[in-house]
N, C-alpha and C positions, 0 to 999 in steps of 0.2 A: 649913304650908299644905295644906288637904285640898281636893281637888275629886272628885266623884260623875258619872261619866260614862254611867252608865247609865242613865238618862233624858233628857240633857239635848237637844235638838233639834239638827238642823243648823248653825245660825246662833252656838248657844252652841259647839259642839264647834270650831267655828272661832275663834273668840273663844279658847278652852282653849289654841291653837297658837300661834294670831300675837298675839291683843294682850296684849301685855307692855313692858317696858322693854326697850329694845335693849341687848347687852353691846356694849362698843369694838369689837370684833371683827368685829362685824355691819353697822353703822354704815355706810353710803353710802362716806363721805369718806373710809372705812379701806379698802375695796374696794383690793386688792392693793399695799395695804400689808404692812411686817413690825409688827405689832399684837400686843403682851401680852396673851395671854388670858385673858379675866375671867369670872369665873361666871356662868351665863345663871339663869334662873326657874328653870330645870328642874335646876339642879343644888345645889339646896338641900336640904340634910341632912333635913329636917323633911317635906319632900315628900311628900304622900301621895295616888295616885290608886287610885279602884272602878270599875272598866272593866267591859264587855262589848266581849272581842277581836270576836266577829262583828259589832257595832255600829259598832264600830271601822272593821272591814274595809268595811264597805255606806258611810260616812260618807266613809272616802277615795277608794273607787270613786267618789263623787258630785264628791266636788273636784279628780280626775283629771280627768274629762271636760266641765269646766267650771270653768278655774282663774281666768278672765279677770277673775272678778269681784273677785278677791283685791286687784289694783291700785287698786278704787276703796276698798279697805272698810278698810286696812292700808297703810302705807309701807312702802317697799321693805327698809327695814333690818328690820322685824316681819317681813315673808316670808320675808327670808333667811336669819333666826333660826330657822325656826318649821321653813324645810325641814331645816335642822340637826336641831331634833330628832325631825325622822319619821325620819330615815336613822340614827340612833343605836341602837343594839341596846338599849342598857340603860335606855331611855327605856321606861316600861312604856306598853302601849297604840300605840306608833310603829310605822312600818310595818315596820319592821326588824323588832321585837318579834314581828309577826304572821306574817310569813313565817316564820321558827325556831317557832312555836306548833305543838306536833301535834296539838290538839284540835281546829282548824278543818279545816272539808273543802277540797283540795286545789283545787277548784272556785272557790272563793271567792278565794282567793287567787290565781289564773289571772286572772278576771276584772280584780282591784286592778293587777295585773303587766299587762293591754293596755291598759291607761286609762292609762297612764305615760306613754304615747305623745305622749298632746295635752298633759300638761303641756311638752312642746316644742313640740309645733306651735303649740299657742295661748297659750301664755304666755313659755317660754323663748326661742321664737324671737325676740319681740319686745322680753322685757325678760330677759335672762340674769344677772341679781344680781350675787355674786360667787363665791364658789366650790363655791355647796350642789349647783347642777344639773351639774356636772363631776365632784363627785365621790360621785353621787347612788349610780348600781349599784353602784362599789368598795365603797361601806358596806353597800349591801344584799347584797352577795355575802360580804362578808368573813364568813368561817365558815359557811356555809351549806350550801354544798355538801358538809359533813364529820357536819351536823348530823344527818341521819338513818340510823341503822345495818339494817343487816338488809334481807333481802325487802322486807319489810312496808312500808319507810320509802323503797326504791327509785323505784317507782312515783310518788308523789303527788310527791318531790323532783324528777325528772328531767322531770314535767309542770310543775312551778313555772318549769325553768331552760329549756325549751323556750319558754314563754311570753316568756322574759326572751329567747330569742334572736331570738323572733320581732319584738319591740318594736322592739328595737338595732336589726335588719336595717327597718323602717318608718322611724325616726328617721335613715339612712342617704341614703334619699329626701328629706328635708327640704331646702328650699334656702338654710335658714340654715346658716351653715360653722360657727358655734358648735355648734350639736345636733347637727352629723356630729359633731364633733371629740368630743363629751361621747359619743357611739354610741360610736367605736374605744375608747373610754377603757373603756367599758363592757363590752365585746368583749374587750378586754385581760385583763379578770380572769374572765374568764365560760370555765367549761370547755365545751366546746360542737363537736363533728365538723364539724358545718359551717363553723367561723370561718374558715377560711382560703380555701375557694373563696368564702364571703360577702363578704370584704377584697377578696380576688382580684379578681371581678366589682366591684367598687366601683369600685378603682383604675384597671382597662379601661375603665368608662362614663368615669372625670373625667378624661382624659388631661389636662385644664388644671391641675389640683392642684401648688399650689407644689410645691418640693424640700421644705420642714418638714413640709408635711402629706403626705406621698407617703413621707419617713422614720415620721413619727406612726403612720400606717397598717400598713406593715413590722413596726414595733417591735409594733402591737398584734398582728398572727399570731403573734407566740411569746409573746406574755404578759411582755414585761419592761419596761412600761411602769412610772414609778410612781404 
């Protein structure tokens, strides 16, 4: 299966994500279930995608800050599929993919990293899938922080993860308890000096926070969440 992403318009690159066949996995009625994993679209041997990562990157900025319309255009098992594979590293063109990119300016992917934002406020708060938006930054963090060596690679890395602290800490303010919950999660794996007066001050404003999410929170200042 070969697709050419470098031309193809907004409305198709979305189409590229979500409409597919759903794996079990993805599937509404499976939603926290224990479900046998099955090969998705995307993990078919013969796979071949011609991207432009900066096209890429302007494309998902676009779907960040305006997810809502995803609901009417895809069913829920395609979206939840579809975030599966932006968060996947070895998905080429995924956002995963673009962050570990060192060819893109540091800029660009800042931007992609604060539009993250409204994928909670305006879509996750209202429809939270199953487990793509929980465990959305654990996969964009996994290895990343390791990814750039030297001087040179300091800089552009430490403004990518500043962007990511800054998001967590917005998504903190949400007043859906699933998007806090998905923030600490995210905070949890995120190396970051501020995380713990961030939690700190969190915990002080919600004095109502159960005993689970007040341990959740705990657990996330030291990073031993899984």
């Amino acid at each position: 299966m070969y697709y050419d992403l470098r031309t193809v318009c907004y409305e198709e690159f979305l189409d590229f994500i979500f409409d597919h066949p759903v794996a079990p996995q993805f599937r509404e009625e499976n939603w926290g279930r224990a479900v046998t994993p099955a090969n998705c679209w995307y993990d078919s041997i013969g796979l071949e995608v011609d991207l432009d990562l900066a096209r890429n990157c302007e494309y998902f900025a676009l779907l960040f800050c305006d997810p809502r319309g995803l609901l009417d255009r895809y069913d829920r098992g395609q979206i939840e599929q579809g975030f599966w594979w932006m968060q996947t590293a070895y998905n080429d063109g995924s956002v995963a993919d673009i962050l570990s990119a060192g060819s893109l300016p540091a800029a660009r992917k800042v931007a992609m990293v604060r539009a993250m934002y409204f994928l909670y406020a305006d879509l996750f708060a209202v429809e939270p899938l199953g487990s793509a938006p929980h465990m959305w930054w654990e996969n964009l963090l996994r290895g990343f922080p390791d990814q750039a060596a030297g001087v040179s690679g300091w800089c552009p890395r430490q403004r990518i993860q500043d962007a990511m602290f800054e998001t967590l800490a917005r998504m903190l303010g949400l007043s859906a308890e699933n998007c806090r919950i998905d923030a600490l999660h995210g905070l949890n794996h995120l190396a970051h000096s501020g995380k713990e007066r961030l939690i700190r001050d969190y915990l002080g404003q919600h004095g109502g926070l159960d005993e689970t999410h007040r341990r959740y929170a705990e657990r996330a200042i030291g990073g031993v969440l899984l």
